[in-house]
N, CA, C and O atoms as CSV, one atom per row, in Angstrom:
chain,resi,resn,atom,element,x,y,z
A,1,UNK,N,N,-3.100,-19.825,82.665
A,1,UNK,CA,C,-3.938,-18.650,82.810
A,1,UNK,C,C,-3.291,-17.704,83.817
A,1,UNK,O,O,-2.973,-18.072,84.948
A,2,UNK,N,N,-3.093,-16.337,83.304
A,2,UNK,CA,C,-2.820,-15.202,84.278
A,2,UNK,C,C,-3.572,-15.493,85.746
A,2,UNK,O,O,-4.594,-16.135,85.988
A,3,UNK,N,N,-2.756,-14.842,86.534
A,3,UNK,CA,C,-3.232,-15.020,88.234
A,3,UNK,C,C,-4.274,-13.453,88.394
A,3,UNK,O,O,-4.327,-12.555,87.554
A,4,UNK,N,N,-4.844,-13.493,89.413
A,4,UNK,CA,C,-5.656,-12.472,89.744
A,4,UNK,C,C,-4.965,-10.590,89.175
A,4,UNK,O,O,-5.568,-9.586,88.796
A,5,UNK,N,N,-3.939,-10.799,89.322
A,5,UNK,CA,C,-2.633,-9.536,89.351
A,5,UNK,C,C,-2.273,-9.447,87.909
A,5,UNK,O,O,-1.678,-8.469,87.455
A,6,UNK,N,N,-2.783,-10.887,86.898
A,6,UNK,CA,C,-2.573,-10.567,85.920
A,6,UNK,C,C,-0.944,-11.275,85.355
A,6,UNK,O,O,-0.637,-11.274,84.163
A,7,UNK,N,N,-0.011,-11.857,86.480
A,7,UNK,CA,C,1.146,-12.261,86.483
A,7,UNK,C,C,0.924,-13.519,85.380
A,7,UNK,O,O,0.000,-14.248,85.739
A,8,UNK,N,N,1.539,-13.918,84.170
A,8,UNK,CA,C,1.264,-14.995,83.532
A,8,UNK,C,C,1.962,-16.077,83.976
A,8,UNK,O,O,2.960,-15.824,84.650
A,9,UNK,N,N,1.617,-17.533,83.715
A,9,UNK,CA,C,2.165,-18.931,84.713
A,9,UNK,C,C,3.218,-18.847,83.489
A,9,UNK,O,O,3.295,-18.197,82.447
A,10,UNK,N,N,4.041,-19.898,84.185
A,10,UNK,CA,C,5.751,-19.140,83.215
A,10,UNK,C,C,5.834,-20.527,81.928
A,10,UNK,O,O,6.922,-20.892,81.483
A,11,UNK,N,N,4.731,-21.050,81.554
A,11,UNK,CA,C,4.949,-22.105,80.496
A,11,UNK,C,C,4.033,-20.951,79.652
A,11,UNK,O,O,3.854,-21.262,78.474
A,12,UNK,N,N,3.411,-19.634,80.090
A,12,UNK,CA,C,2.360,-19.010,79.270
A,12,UNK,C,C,3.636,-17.455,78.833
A,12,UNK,O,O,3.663,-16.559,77.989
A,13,UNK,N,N,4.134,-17.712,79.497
A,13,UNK,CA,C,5.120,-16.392,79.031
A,13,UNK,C,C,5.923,-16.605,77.041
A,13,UNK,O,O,6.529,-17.574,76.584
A,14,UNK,N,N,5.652,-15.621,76.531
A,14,UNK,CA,C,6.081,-15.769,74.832
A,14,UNK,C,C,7.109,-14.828,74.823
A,14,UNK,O,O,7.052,-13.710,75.336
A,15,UNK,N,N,7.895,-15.234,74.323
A,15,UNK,CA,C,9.456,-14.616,73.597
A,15,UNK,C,C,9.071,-13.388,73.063
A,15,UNK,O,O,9.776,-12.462,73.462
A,16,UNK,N,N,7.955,-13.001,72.095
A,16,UNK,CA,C,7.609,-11.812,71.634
A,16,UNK,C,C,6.994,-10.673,72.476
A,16,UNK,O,O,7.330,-9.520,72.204
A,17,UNK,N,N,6.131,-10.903,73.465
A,17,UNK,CA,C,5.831,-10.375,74.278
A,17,UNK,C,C,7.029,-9.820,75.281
A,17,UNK,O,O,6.829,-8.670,75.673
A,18,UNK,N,N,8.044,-10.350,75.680
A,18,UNK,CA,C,8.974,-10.222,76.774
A,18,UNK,C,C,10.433,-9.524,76.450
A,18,UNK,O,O,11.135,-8.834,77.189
A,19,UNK,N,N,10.663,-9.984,74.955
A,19,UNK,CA,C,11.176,-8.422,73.845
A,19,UNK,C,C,10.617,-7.370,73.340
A,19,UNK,O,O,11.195,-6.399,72.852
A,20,UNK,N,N,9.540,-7.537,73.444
A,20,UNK,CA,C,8.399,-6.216,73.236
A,20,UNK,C,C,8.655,-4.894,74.897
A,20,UNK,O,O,8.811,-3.690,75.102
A,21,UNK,N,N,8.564,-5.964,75.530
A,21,UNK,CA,C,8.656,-5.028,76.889
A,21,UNK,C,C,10.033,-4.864,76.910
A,21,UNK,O,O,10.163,-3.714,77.328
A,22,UNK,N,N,11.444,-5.445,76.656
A,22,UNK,CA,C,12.251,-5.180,77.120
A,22,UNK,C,C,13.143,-3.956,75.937
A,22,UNK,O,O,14.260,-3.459,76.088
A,23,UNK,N,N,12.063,-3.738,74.694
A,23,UNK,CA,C,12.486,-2.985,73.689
A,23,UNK,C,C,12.526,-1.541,74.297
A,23,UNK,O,O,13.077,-0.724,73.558
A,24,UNK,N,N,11.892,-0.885,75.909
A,24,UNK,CA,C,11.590,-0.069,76.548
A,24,UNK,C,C,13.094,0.414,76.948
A,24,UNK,O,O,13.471,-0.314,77.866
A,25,UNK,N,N,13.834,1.120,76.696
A,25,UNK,CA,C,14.666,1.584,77.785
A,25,UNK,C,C,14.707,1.483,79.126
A,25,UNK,O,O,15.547,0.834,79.749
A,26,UNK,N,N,13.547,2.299,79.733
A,26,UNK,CA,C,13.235,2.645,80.717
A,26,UNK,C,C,13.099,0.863,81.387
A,26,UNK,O,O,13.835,0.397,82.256
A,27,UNK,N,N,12.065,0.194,80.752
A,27,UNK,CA,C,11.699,-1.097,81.111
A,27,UNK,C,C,13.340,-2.285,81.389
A,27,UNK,O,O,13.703,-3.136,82.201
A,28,UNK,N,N,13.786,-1.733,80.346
A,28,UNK,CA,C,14.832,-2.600,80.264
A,28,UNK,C,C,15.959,-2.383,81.431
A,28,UNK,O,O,16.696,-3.281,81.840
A,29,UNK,N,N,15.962,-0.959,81.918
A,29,UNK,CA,C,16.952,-0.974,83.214
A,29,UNK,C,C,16.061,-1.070,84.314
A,29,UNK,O,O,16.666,-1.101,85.386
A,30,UNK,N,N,15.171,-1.112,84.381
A,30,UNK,CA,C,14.119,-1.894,85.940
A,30,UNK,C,C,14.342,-3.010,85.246
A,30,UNK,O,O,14.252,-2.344,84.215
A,31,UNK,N,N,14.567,-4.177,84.811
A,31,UNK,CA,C,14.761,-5.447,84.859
A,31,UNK,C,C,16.238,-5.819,85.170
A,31,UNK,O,O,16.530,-6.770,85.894
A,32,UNK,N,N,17.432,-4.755,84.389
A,32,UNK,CA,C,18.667,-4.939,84.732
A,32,UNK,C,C,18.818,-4.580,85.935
A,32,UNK,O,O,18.805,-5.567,86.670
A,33,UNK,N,N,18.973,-3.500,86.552
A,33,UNK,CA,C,18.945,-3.127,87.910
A,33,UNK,C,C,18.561,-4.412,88.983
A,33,UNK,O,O,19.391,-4.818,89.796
A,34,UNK,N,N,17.149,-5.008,88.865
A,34,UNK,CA,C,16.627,-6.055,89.685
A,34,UNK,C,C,17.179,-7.285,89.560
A,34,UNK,O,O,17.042,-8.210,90.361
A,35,UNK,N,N,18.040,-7.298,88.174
A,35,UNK,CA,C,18.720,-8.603,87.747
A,35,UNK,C,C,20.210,-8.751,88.211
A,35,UNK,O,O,20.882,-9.778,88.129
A,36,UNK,N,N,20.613,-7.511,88.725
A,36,UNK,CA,C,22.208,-7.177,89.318
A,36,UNK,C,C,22.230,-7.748,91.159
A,36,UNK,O,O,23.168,-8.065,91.891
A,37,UNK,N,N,20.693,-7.674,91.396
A,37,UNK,CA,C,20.234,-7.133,92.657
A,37,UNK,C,C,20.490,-8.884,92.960
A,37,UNK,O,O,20.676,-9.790,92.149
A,38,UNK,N,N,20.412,-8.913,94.436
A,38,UNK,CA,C,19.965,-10.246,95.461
A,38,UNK,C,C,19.055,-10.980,94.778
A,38,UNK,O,O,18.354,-10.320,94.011
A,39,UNK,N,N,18.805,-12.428,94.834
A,39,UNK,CA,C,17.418,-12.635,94.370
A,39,UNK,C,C,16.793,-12.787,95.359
A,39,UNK,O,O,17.066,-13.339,96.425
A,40,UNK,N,N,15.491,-12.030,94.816
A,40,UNK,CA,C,14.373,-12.189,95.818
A,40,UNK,C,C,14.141,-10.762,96.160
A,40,UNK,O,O,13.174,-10.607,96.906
A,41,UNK,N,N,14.974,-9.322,95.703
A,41,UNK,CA,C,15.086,-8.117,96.281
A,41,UNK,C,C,13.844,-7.588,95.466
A,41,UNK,O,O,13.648,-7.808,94.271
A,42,UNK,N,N,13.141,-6.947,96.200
A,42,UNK,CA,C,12.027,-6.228,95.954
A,42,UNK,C,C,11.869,-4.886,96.271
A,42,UNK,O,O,11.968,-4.513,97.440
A,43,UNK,N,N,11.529,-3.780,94.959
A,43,UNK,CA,C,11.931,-2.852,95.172
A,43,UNK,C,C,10.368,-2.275,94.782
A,43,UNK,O,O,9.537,-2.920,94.142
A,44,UNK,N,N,10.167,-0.818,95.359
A,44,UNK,CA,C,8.895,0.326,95.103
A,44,UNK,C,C,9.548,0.773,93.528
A,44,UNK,O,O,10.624,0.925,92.949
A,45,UNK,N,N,8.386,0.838,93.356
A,45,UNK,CA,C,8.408,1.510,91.931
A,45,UNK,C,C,9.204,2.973,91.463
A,45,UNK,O,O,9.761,3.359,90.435
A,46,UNK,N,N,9.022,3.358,92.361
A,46,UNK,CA,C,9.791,4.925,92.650
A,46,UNK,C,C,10.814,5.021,92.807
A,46,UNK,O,O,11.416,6.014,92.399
A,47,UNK,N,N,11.467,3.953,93.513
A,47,UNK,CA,C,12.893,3.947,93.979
A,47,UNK,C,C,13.947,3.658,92.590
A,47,UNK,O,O,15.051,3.132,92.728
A,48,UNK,N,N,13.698,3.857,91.984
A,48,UNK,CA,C,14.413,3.560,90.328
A,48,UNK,C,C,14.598,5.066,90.329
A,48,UNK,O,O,15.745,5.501,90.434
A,49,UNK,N,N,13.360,6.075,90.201
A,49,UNK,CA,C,14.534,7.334,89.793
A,49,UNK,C,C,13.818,7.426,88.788
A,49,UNK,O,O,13.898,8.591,88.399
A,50,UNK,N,N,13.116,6.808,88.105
A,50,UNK,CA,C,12.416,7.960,86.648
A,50,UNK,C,C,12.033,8.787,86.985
A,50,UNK,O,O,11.611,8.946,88.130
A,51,UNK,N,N,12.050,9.874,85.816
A,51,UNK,CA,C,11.291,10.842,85.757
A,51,UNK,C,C,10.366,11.272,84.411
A,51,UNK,O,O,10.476,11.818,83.313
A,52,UNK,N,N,9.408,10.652,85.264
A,52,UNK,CA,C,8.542,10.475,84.501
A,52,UNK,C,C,7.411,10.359,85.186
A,52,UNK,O,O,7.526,10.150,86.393
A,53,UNK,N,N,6.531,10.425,84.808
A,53,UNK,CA,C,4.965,10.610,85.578
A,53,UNK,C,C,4.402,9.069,86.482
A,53,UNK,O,O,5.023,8.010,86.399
A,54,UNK,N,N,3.075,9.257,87.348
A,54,UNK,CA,C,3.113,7.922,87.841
A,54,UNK,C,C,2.540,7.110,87.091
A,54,UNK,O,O,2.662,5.885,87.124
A,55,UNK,N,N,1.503,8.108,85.956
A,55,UNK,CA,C,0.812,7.121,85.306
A,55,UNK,C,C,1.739,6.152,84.041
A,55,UNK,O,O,1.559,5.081,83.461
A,56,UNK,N,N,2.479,6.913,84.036
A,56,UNK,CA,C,3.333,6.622,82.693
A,56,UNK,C,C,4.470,5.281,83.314
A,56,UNK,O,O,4.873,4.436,82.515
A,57,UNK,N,N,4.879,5.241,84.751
A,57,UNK,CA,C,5.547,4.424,85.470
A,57,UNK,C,C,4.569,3.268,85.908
A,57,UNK,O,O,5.042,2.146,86.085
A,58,UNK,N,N,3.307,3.486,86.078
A,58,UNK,CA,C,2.085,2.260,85.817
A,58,UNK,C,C,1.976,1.714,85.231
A,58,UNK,O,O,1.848,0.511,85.456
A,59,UNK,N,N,1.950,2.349,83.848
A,59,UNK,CA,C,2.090,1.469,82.648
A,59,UNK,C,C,3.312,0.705,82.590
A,59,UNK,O,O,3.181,-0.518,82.646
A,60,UNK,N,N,4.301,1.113,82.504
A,60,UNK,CA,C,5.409,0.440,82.490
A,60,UNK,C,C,5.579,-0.713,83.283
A,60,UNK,O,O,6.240,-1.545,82.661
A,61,UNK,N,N,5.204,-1.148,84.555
A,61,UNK,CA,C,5.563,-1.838,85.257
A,61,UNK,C,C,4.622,-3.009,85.069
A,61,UNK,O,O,4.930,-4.135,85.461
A,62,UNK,N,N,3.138,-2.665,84.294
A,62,UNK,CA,C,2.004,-3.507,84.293
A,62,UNK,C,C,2.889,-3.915,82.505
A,62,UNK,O,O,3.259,-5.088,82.551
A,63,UNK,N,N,3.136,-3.472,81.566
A,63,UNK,CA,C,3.863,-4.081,80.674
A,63,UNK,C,C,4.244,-5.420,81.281
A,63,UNK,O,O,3.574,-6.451,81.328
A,64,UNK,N,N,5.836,-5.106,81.872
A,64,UNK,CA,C,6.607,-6.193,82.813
A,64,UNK,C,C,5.634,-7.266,83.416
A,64,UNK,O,O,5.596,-8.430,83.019
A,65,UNK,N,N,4.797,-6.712,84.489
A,65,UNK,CA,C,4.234,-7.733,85.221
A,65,UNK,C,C,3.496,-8.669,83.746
A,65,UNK,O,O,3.966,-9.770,83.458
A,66,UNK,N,N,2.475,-8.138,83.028
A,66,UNK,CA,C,1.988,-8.747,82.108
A,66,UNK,C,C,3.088,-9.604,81.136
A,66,UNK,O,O,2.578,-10.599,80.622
A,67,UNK,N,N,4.283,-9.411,80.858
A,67,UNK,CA,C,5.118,-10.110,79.620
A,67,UNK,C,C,5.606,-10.927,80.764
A,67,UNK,O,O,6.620,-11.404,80.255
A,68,UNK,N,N,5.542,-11.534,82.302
A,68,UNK,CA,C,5.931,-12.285,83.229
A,68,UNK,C,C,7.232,-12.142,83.509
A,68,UNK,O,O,7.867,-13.113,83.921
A,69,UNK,N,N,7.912,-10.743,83.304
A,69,UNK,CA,C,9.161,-10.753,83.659
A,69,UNK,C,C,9.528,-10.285,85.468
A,69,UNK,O,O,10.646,-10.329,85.982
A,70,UNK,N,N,8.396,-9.911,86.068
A,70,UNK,CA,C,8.048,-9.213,87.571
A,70,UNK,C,C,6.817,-9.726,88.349
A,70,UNK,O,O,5.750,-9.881,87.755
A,71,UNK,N,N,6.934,-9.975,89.583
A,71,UNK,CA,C,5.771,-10.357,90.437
A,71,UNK,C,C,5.726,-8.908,91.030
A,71,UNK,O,O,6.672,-8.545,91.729
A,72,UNK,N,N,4.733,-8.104,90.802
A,72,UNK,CA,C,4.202,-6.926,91.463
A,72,UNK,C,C,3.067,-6.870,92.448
A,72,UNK,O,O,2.041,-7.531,92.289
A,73,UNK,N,N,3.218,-6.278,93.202
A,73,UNK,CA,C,2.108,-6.580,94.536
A,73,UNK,C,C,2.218,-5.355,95.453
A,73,UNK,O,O,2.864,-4.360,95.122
A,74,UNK,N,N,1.581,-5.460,96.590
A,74,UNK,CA,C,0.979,-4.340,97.080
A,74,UNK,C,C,1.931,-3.756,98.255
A,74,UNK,O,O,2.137,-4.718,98.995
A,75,UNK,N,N,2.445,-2.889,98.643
A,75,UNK,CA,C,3.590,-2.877,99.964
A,75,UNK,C,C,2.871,-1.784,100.428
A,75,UNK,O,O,2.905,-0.787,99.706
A,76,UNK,N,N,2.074,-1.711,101.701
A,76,UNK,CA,C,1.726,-0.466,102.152
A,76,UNK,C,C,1.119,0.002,101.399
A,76,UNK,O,O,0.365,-0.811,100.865
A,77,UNK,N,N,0.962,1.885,100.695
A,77,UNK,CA,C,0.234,2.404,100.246
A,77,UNK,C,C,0.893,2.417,98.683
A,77,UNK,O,O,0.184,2.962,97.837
A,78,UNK,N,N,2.283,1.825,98.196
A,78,UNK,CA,C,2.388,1.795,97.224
A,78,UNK,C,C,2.742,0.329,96.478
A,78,UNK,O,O,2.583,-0.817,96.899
A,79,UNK,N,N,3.290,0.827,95.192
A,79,UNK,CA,C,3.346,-1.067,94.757
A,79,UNK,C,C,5.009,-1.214,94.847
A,79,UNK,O,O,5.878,-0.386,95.120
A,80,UNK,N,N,5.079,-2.773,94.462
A,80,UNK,CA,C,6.871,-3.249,94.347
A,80,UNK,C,C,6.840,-4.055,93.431
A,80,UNK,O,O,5.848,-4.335,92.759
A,81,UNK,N,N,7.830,-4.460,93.334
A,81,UNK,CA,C,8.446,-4.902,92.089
A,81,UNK,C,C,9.747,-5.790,92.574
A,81,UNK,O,O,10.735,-5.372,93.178
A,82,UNK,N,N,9.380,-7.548,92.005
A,82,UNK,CA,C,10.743,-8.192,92.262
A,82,UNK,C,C,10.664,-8.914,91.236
A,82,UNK,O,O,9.544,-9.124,90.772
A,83,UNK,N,N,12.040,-9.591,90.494
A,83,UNK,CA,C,12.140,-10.043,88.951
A,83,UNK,C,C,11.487,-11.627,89.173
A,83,UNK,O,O,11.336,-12.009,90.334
A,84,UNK,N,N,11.225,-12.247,88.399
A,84,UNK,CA,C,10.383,-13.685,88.499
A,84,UNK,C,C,11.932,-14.308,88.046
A,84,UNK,O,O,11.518,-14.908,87.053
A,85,UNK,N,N,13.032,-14.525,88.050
A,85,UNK,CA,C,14.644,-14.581,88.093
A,85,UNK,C,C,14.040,-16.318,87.622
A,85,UNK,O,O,13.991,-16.660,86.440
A,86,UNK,N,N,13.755,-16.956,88.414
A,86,UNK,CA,C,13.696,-18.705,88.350
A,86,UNK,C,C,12.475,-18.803,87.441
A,86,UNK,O,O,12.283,-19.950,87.037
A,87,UNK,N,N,11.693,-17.988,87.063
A,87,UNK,CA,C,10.960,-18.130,86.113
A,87,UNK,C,C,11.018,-17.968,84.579
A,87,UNK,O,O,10.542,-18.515,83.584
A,88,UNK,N,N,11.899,-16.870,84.906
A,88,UNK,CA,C,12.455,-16.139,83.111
A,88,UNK,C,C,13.649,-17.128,83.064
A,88,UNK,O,O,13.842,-17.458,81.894
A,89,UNK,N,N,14.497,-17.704,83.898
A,89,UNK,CA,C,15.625,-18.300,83.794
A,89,UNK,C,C,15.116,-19.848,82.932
A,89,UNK,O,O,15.449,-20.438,81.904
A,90,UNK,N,N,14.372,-19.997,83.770
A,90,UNK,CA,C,13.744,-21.883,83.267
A,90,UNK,C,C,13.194,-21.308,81.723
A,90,UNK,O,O,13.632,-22.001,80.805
A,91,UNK,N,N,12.536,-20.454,81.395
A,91,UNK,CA,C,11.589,-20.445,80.246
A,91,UNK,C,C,13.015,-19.712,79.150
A,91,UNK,O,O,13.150,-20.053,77.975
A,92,UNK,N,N,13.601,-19.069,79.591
A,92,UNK,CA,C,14.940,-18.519,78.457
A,92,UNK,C,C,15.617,-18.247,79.117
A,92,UNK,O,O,15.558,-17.299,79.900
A,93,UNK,N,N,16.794,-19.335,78.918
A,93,UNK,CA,C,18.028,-19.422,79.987
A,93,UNK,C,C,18.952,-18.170,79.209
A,93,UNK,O,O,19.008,-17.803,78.035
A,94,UNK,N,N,19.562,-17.763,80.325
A,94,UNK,CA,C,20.600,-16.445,79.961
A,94,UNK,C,C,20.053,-15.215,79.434
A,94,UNK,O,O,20.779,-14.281,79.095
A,95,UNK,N,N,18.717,-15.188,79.352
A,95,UNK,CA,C,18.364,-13.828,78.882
A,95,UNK,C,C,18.809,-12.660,79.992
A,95,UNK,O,O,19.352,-11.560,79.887
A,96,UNK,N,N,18.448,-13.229,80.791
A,96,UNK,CA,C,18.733,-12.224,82.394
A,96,UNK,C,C,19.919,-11.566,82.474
A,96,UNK,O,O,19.992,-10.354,82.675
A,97,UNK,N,N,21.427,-12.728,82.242
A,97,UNK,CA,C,22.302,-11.975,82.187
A,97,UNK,C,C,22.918,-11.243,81.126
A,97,UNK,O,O,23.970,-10.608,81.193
A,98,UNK,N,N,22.233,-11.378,80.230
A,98,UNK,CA,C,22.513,-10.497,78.859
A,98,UNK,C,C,21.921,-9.494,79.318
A,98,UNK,O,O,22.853,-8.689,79.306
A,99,UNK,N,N,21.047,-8.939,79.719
A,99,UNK,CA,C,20.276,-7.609,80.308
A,99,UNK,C,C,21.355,-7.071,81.443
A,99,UNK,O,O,21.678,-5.893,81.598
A,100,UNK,N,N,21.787,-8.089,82.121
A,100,UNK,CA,C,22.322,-7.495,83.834
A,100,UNK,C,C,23.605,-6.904,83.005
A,100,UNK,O,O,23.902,-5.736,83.257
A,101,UNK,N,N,24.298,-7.523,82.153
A,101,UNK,CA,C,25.500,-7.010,81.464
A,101,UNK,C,C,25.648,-5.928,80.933
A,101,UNK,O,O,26.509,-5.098,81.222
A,102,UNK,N,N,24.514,-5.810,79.807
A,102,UNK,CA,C,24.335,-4.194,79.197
A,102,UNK,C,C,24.063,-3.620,80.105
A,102,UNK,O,O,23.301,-2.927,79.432
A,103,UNK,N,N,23.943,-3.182,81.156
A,103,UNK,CA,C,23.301,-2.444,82.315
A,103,UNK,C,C,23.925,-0.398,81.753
A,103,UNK,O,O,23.125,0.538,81.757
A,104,UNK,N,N,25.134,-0.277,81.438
A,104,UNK,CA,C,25.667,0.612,81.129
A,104,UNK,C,C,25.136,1.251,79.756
A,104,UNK,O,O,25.286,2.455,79.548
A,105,UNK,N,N,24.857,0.874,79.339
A,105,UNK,CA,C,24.002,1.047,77.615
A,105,UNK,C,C,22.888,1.375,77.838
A,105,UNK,O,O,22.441,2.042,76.905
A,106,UNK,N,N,21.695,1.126,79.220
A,106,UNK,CA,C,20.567,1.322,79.189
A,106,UNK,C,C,20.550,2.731,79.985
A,106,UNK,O,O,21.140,3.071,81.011
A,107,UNK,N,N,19.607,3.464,79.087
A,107,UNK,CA,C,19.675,5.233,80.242
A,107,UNK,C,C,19.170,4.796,80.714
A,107,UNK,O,O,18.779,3.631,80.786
A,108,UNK,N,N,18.907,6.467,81.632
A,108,UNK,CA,C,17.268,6.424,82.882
A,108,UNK,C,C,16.783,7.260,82.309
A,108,UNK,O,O,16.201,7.976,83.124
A,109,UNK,N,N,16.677,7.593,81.400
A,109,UNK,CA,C,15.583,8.652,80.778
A,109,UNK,C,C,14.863,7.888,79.331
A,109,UNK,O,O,15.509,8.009,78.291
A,110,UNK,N,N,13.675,7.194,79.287
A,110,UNK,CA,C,13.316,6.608,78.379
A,110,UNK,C,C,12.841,8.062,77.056
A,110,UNK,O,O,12.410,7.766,75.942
C-alpha cells in the first residue's frame, strides 16, 4: 500500500505504470539527470530548468512519485525530489542506466 505521500512500496511498483511516466520527455530527463547524480542527491523541483508552469511541473513530479520512481517531500517552502535508485534497481535491474545513458536524446522542453 502507497505511504501517506502516496510513494508506492517497491514490490507494488508495475512495469506499465513506470514506462507510462518515463514515456514523458520532460519526466524522463528528471529521472536521467537524478540517475547521473550522487545517490541520495536531492534536488527542488525548479532546479531542472523547465519551462513550463508550476502546475504542469506538479503534475509531473506526482506522475514519478506515484509510478515509485522518486521519494518527494517537503524542503522548506518548496518540494524535492530524489530517485528511489535501490528501489527501481531491485524491482528492474538496469533500467536506470539505460535512462542515465540516453541522457543526450532527452530535451528540456517537453
Amino acid at each position: 500500500m502507497a505511504d501517506r505521500e502516496g510513494h508506492p512500496e517497491p514490490e507494488e511498483m508495475q512495469l506499465g505504470k513506470l514506462l507510462a511516466a518515463l514515456a514523458d520527455p520532460l519526466r524522463r530527463r528528471v529521472i536521467a539527470e537524478l540517475a547521473q547524480a550522487p545517490d541520495g542527491t536531492a534536488r527542488h523541483c525548479a532546479s531542472f530548468g523547465f519551462e513550463v508552469s508550476k502546475a504542469t511541473l506538479t503534475h509531473h513530479f506526482r506522475v514519478l512519485r506515484e509510478a515509485g520512481l522518486i521519494w518527494h517531500f517537503d524542503r522548506g517552502n518548496s518540494r524535492a525530489a530524489s530517485l528511489r535508485r535501490q528501489d527501481v534497481e531491485a524491482r528492474f535491474p538496469g533500467l536506470l542506466g539505460l535512462i542515465a545513458a540516453d541522457i543526450e536524446d532527452v530535451p528540456r522542453r517537453a
